[in-house]
C-alpha positions in Angstrom: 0.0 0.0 0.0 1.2 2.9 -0.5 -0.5 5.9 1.9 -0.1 9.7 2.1 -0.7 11.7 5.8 -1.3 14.5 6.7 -0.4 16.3 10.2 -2.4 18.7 12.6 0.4 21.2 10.8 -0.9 20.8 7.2 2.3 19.0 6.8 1.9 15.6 4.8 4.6 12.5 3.7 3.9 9.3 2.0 5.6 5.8 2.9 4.6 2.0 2.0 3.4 -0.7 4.0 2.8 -4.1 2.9 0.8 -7.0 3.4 0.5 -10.8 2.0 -2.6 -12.5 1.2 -2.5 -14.4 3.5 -3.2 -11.2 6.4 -6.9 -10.7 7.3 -7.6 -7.2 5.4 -9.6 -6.0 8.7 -6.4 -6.0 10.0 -4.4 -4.8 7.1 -6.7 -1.8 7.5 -6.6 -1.2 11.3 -2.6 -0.4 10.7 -4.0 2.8 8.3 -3.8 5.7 10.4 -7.0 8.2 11.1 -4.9 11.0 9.2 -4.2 9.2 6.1 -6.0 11.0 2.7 -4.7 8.6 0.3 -4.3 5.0 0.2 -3.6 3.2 -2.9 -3.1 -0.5 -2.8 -0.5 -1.5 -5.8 2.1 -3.9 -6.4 5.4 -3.5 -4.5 7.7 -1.4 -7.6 4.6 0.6 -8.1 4.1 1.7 -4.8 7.6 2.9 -4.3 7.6 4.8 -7.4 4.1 6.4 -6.0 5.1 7.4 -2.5 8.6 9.0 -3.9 6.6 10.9 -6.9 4.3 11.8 -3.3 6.8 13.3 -1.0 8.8 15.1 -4.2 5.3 17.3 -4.5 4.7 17.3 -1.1 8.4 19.1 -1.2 8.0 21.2 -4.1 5.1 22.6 -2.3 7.0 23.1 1.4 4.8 20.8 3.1 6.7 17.7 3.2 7.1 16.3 7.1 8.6 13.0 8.6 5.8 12.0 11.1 
């Protein structure tokens, strides 16, 4: 998965987490936090590319936060 955040500062950042298919997917979406505005399930090269496209706007725009 690859998910976007945001904080209670406007600031936002974008990172991966995986699951198998084997993982309940109640639980696989328990671990998504309350702040997250994007999550987009992809394969694992896809996501990466996603979530570093993500945080290079998020930059570009002054935004960009490690949480």
């Amino acid at each position: 998965m690859a998910i976007t955040k945001e904080n209670e500062n406007g600031g936002k950042c974008a990172y991966m987490d995986f699951f198998t298919t084997n993982e309940n997917l109640l639980a696989v979406m328990k671990r998504i936090p309350k702040e997250a505005i994007s999550v987009t399930v992809i394969d694992k090269s896809r996501a990466e590319e996603l979530v570093n496209f993500w945080n290079d706007e998020f930059k570009a725009q002054g935004v960009f936060e490690l949480f």
